[in-house]
C-alpha positions in Angstrom: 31.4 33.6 60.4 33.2 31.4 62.8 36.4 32.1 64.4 39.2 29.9 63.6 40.7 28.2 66.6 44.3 29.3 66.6 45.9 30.3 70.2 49.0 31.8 67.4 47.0 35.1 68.2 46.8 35.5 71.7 50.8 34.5 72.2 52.9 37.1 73.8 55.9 38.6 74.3 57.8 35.9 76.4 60.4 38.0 77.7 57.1 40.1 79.4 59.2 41.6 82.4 56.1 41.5 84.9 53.1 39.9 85.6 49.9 41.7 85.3 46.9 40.5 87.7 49.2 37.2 88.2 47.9 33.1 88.6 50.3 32.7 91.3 49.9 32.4 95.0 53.3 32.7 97.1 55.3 30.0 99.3 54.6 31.3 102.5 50.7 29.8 101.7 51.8 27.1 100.6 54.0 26.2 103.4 50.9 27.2 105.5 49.0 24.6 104.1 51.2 21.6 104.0 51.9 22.6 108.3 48.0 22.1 108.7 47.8 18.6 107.6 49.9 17.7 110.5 47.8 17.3 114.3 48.0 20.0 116.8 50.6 22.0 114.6 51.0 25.9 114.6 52.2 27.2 111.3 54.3 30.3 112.1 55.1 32.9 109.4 58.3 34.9 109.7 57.4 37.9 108.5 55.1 41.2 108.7 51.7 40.7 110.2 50.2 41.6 107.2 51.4 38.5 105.6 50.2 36.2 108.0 46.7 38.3 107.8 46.6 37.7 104.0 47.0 34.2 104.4 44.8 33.4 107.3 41.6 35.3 105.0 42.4 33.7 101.8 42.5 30.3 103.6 39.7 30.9 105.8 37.0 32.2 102.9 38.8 29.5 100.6 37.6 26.6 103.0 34.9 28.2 105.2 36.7 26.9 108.0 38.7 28.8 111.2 42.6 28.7 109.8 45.4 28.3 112.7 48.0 30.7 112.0 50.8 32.7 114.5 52.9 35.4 113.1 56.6 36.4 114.2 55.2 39.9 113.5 58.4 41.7 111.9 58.2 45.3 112.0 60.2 48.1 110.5 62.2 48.3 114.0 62.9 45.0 114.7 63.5 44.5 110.1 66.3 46.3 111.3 67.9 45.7 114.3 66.6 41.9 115.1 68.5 39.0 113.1 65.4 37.0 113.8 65.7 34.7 117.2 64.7 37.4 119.7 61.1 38.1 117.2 60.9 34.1 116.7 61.5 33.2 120.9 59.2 36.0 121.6 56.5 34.4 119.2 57.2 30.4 120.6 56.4 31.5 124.1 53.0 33.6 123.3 52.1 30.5 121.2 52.7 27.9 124.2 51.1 30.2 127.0 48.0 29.8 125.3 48.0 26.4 124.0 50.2 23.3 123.4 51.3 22.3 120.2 53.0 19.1 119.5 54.5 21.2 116.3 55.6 24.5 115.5 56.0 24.8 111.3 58.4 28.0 111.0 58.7 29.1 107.4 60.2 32.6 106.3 59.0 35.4 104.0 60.4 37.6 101.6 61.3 40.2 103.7 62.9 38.3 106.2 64.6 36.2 103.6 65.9 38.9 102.2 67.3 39.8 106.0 69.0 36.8 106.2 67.5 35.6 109.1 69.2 32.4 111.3 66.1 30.7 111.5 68.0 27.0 111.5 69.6 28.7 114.4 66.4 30.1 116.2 65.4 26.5 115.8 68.3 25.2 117.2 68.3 27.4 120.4 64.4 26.7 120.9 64.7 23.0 120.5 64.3 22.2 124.4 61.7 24.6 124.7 59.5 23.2 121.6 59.3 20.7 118.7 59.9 22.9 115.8 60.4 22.3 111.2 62.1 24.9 109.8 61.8 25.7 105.8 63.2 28.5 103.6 60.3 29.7 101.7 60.7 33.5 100.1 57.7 34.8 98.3 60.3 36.8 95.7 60.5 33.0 94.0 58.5 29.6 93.3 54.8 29.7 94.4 52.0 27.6 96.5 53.4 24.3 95.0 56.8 24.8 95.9 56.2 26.5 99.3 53.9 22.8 99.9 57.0 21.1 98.3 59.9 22.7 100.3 58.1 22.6 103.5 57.5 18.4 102.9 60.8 18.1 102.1 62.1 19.1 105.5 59.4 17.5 107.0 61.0 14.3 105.9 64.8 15.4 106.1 63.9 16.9 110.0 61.5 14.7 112.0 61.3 10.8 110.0 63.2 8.7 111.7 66.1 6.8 109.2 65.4 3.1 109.5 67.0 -0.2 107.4 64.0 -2.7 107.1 60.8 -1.9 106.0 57.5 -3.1 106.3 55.7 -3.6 102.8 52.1 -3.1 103.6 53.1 0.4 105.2 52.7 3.2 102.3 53.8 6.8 103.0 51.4 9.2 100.3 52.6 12.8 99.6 50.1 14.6 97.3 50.4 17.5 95.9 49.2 20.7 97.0 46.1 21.2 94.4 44.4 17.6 96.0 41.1 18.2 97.7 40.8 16.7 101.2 38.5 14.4 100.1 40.6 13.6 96.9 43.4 12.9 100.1 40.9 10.2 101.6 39.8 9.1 98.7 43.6 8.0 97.6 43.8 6.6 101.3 41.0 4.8 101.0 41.8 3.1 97.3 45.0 1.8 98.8 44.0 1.0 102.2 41.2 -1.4 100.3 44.3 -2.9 98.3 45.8 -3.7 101.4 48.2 -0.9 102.4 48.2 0.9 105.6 48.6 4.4 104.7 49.9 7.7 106.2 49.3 10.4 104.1 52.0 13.7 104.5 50.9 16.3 104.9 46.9 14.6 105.4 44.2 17.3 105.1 41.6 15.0 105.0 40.3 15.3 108.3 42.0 18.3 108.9 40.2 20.7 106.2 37.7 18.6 104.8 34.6 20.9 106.4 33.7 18.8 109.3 31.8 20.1 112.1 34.5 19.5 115.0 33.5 20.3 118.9 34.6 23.5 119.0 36.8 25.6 117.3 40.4 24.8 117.4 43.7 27.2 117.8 45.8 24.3 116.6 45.1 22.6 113.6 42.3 20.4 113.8 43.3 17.1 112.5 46.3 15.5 110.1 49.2 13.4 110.8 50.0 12.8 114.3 53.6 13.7 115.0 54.8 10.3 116.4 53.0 8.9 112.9 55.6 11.2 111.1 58.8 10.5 113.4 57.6 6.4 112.6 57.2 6.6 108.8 60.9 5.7 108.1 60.3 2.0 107.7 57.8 2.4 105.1 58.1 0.0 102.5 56.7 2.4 99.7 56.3 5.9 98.9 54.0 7.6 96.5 53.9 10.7 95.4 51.3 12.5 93.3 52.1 15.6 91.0 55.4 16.5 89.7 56.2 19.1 92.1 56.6 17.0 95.4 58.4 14.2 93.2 61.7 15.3 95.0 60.2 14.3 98.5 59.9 10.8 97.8 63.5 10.6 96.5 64.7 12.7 99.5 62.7 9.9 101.7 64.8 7.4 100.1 67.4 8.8 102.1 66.2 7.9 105.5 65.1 3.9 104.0 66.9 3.0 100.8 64.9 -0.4 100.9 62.1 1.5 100.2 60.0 1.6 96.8 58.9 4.8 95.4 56.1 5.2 92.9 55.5 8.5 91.4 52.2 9.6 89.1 52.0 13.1 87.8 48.5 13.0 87.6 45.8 10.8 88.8 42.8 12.1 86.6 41.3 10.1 83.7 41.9 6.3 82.3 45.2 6.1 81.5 46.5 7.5 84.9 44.3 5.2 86.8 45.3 2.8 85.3 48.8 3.0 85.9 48.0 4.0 89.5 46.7 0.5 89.7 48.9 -1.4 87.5 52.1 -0.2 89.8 50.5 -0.8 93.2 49.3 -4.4 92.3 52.8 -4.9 90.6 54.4 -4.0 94.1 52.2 -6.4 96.3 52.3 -9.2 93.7 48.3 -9.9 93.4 46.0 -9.6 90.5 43.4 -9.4 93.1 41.2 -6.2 91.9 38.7 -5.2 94.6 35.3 -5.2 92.5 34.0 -1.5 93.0 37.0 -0.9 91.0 36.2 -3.1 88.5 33.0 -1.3 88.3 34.2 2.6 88.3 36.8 1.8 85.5 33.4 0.5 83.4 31.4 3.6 84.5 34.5 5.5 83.4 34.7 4.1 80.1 31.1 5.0 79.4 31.1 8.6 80.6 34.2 9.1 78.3 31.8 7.7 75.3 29.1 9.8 76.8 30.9 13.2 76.9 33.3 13.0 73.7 29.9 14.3 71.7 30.9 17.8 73.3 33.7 18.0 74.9 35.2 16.3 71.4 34.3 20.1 69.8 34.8 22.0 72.4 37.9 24.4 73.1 39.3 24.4 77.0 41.7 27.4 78.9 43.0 26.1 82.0 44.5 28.4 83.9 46.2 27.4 87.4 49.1 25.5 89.2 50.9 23.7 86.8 49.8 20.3 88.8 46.3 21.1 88.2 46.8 22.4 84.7 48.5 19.1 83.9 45.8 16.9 85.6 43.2 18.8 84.0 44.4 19.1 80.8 45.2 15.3 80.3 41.4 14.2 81.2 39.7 16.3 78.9 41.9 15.5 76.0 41.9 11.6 76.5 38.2 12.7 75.3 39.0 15.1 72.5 38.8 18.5 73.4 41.4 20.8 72.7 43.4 22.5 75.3 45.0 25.5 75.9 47.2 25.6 79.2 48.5 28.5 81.5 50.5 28.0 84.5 51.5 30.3 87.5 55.1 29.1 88.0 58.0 27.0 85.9 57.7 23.8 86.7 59.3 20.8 85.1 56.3 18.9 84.6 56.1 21.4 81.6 57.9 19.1 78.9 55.1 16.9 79.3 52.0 18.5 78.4 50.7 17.4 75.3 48.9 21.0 74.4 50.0 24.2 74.2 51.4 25.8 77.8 53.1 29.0 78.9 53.6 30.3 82.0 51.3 33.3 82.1 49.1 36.0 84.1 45.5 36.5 83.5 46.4 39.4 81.2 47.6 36.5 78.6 44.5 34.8 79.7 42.3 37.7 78.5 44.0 37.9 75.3 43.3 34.0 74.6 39.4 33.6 76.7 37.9 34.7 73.2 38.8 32.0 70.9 37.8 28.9 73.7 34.4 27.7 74.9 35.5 27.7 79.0 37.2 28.9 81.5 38.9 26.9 83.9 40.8 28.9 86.9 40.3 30.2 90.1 38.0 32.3 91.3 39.6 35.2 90.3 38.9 34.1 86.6 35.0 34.7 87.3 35.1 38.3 85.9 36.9 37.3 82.5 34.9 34.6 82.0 31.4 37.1 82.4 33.0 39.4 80.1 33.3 37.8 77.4 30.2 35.1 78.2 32.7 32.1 78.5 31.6 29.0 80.5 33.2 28.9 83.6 34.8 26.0 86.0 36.6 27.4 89.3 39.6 25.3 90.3 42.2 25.5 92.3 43.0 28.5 94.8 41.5 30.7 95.6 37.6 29.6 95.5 35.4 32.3 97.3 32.0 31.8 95.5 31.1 28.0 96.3 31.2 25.6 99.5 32.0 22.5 99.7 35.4 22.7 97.6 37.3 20.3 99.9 34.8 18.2 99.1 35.4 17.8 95.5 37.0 14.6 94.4 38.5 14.6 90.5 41.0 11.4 91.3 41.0 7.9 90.0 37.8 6.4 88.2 35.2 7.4 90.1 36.3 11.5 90.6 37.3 11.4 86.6 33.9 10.4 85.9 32.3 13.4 88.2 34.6 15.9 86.9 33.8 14.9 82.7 30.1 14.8 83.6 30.5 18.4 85.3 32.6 20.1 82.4 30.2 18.6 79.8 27.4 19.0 81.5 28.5 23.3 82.6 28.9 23.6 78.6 25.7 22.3 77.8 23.4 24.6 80.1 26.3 27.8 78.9 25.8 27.1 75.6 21.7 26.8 75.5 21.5 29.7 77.5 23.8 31.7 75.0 
C-alpha cells in the first residue's frame, strides 16, 4: 500500500537548538567568491589558516579549477596580542612581493570578528600601499549568500564612483551567488542582444567558467576589471537577480539616483522569463523581440507540456540556499509537481514560496527523503539519497562528483527547458531501474 504524501510527519521541533550535518556554507566563502569575479583580485581571509585552507579545497574540487586565495594567518599568539593591522600589513606585503593585484578583497572571520579587529582601519593605513574592499563577514551568522551579498555591497558603497547622469543602454547586473558562470554569460548575453551594454558584479563568467587559460594564475583569472567597477556609477539600470543581493541595487541607487533598478527573484521557468523580458523592453521602449527568443519561449512551452506527464505526479525535496530553493522550486511547480523546500539560512525571500519551507539541516532532510520521489541538494545529499533509493539532482555547493558545473545554465527559456528535461528525464531512468 502506498504512502500518503503528507510532509505533517517529517516536521520538527522548530525551536531545534543546533544543526546536525547542516545545508549551510559560511560567509567567509561566500565573500571569497564574489572577490573572484573581479580581474587580478586577491581575496584575503582574516582569519586561521585553516579557514583559508577549507575554502581554497572546497572551491578548488567544486570547480576543478586552481582557486586564488591569501590568508592573514591568525594564530593563537597573535588572536591575542595583535588587534589585526600588524597580521593584515604583514600579509599585503607577501601578497605584492610576489605578484601585483589591482585588488585586495579583505573579509573577516569569526574568530577575528569576535576580536574586534580594526580592519576599516588596517584599510585605511594601507591605502597608499594597495587598493583594498573591506567587508564584515563572521561565520558565527548568515551564510554563502550573505557573505556574496555583504561583500557586493561594499563593493558598490567603496570603489563606484557617485555620478548624476546616466547612460541608458549601460546595465550594471548583480546575480546571486547560486548562478553558474555560464548562467552569468548567458544573462549578459540576453541583454547585450536587447541592446544593453552590460557589466556584470561580481562576473564569473570568464573568471570560473572552466576555461583553459595560459597558465595558471595566482590572481584571479578573469571578472570585472577594476576601472569597469570604479566607472559603473552612471549606469542607467541595475538588475539584480535573487532576493539576497536585492539590497545592492538599492544601495547603488545611492551613488546615481537617476538610475532604474529592476529586481527578479528568480529567473527559472515561464513566468519569470517573462517578466525578465517584459521589464527590460518596458525600460528601452521597443517591442522589438530578438527572434531566438521568440523561439526558446515556444520550445519552453512545449517541454512544460512534455514533462507535466511526470513531473505532474511526482514529489520534489529541494534542499539548498534559499535562492536556489526558490528558483527551483517555482519551475517545477509551474508544471505540477509538488514541492517540499529546505533552506540553509533565514532569508526573506521565505514569505514567498508557494510550498512548504523551513529552514533545516540534512537531519530534517532524512526525516522527510522517504515520502518524495528526488533529491535535490548538494553533493553532500548523495548518501541520503542512496539510502533510501531516491533519485538524485546535485545543486548548488558543494558539487564534488561531476565536471562541468559552471557550465550548467537553468536561466531564462532556454536553461528552464534543459533543467525540466533533466529532472524528468533523471526520474524516468530512477524509476525504471527501481
Amino acid at each position: 500500500m502506498s504512502t500518503a504524501f503528507s510532509f505533517k510527519e517529517a516536521k520538527t521541533d522548530t525551536l531545534k537548538p543546533l544543526h546536525v550535518n547542516p545545508l549551510k556554507l559560511s560567509q567567509p566563502m561566500g565573500a571569497t567568491l564574489a572577490f573572484l569575479g573581479i580581474k587580478n583580485c586577491m581575496p584575503l581571509m582574516h582569519g586561521a589558516q585553516g579557514c583559508a585552507s577549507f575554502t581554497k579545497v572546497l572551491f578548488t574540487r567544486h570547480f576543478n579549477d586552481p582557486i586564488a586565495i591569501q590568508t592573514t594567518a591568525v594564530n593563537d599568539i597573535s588572536a591575542v596580542i595583535d588587534g589585526g593591522e600588524r597580521g593584515i600589513s604583514e600579509a599585503i606585503d607577501n601578497i605584492t612581493k610576489k605578484v601585483s593585484p589591482d585588488l585586495v578583497g579583505l573579509f573577516t572571520t569569526g574568530m577575528t570578528e569576535t576580536k574586534g579587529d580594526d580592519i576599516k582601519g588596517a584599510t585605511l593605513l594601507l591605502k597608499e600601499k594597495q587598493k583594498i574592499v573591506y567587508v564584515h563577514t563572521p561565520d558565527f551568522e548568515g551564510g554563502l549568500e550573505s557573505g556574496w551579498s555583504l561583500s557586493v555591497q561594499n563593493i558598490v558603497a567603496q570603489l563606484i564612483t557617485p555620478k548624476t547622469d546616466v547612460k541608458k543602454a549601460k546595465a550594471l547586473l548583480i546575480p546571486n551567488v547560486n548562478m553558474s558562470p555560464i548562467e552569468v554569460e548567458k544573462l549578459k548575453e540576453a541583454m547585450e542582444d536587447l541592446g544593453f551594454e552590460v557589466f556584470a558584479l561580481p562576473d564569473l563568467s570568464d573568471s570560473l567558467d572552466g576555461h583553459l587559460g595560459v597558465k595558471q594564475g595566482s590572481l584571479s583569472g578573469g571578472g570585472i576589471a577594476l576601472s569597469d567597477i570604479e566607472a559603473l556609477g552612471d549606469a542607467g539600470i541595475v538588475v539584480t537577480v535573487g532576493r539576497s543581493v536585492q539590497k545592492c541595487g538599492e544601495l547603488f541607487l545611492e551613488k546615481n539616483a537617476q538610475a532604474k533598478h529592476v529586481h527578479c527573484d528568480t529567473l527559472m521557468g515561464l513566468e519569470a522569463s517573462d517578466r525578465f523580458y517584459a521589464e527590460m523592453l518596458a525600460y528601452l521602449g521597443t517591442c522589438n523581440v530578438p527572434n531566438s527568443v521568440k523561439r526558446w519561449r515556444a520550445r519552453l512551452q512545449d517541454v512544460l507540456l512534455d514533462t507535466h506527464f511526470i513531473l505532474g505526479k511526482s514529489k520534489v525535496l529541494i534542499a539548498d540556499e534559499p535562492d536556489s530553493v526558490y528558483s527551483i522550486a517555482q519551475a517545477l511547480r509551474e508544471v505540477g509537481a509538488h514541492v517540499e523546500a529546505f533552506i540553509a539560512q533565514r532569508s526573506d525571500i521565505q514569505e514567498e514560496f508557494t510550498c512548504n519551507v523551513r529552514i533545516g539541516d540534512f537531519e530534517e532532510v532524512e526525516k522527510a527523503l522517504p515520502l518524495v520521489d528526488m533529491l535535490i541538494s548538494n553533493f553532500h545529499g548523495e548518501r541520503l539519497a542512496h539510502r533510501y533509493h531516491k533519485a538524485l539532482l546535485i545543486r548548488g555547493f558543494p558539487n564534488y562528483e561531476q565536471v562541468g558545473v559552471g557550465l550548467r545554465n537553468s536561466i531564462l527559456y532556454e536553461g528552464s527547458c534543459t533543467f525540466l528535461c533533466e529532472v524528468n528525464n533523471l526520474l524516468v531512468h530512477h524509476q525504471s531501474s527501481q
